[in-house]
C-alpha positions in Angstrom: 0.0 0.0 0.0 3.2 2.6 -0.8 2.4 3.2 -3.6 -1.2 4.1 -3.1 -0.6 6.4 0.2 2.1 7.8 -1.9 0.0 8.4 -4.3 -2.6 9.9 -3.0 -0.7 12.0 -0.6 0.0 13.9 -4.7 -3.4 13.9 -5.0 -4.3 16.3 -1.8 -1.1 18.2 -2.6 -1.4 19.3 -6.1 -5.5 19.3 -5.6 -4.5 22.0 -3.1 -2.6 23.8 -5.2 -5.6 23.5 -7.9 -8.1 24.8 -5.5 -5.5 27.8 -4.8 -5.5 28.7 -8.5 -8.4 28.8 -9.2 -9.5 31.1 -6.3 -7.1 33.5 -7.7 -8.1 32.8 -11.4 -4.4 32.0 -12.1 -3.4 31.6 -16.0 -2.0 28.6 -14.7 -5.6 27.0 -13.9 -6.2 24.8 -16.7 -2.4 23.4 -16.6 -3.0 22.4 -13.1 -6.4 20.9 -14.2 -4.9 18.3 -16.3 -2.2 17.2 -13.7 -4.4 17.1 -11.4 -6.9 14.6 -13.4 -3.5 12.4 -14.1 -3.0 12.6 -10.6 -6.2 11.4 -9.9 -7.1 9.0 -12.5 -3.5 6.8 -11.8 -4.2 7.1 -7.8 -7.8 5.7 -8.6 -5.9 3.0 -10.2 -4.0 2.2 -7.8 -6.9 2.2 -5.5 -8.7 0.2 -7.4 -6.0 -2.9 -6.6 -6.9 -3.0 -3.0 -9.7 -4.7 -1.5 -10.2 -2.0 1.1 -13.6 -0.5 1.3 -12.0 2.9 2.0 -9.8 2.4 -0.9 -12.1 1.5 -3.3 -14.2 4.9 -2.0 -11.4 7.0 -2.8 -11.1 5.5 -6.4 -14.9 6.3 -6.9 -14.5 9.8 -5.9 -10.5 10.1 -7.5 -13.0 9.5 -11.0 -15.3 12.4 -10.1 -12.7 14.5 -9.9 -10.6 13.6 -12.8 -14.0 14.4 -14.5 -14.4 17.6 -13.0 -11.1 18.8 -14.0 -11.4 17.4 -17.1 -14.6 19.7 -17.6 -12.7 22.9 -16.4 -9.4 22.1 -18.8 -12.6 22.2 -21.7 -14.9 25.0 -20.3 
């Protein structure tokens, strides 16, 4: 389970960071859009290998927001 905490410890940072941005309306918003969906989508990957009912939450909600960013990189 490394690899997932590891993971998703980049998650919550650069989701952070995303959240500051956009507050802001940084230029730098729709960069930090797409690394955040990558962020999420290989986390809820990982997630997805562990039988955990905690894990396999956060992989259910890591898709949401990969959507969601995905959304903002097109709006």
């Amino acid at each position: 389970m490394d690899e997932c905490i590891r993971l998703c410890r980049d998650v919550a940072d650069v989701a952070s960071l995303h959240a500051r941005f956009m507050a802001r309306n940084s230029n730098y918003s729709t960069e930090l859009a797409e690394v955040c969906a990558g962020a999420c989508e290989e986390c809820a990957e990982e997630c997805d290998q562990h039988d955990a009912d905690h894990c396999q939450r956060c992989a259910d909600v890591l898709r949401d927001c990969a959507e969601s960013c995905r959304s903002m990189m097109s709006a």
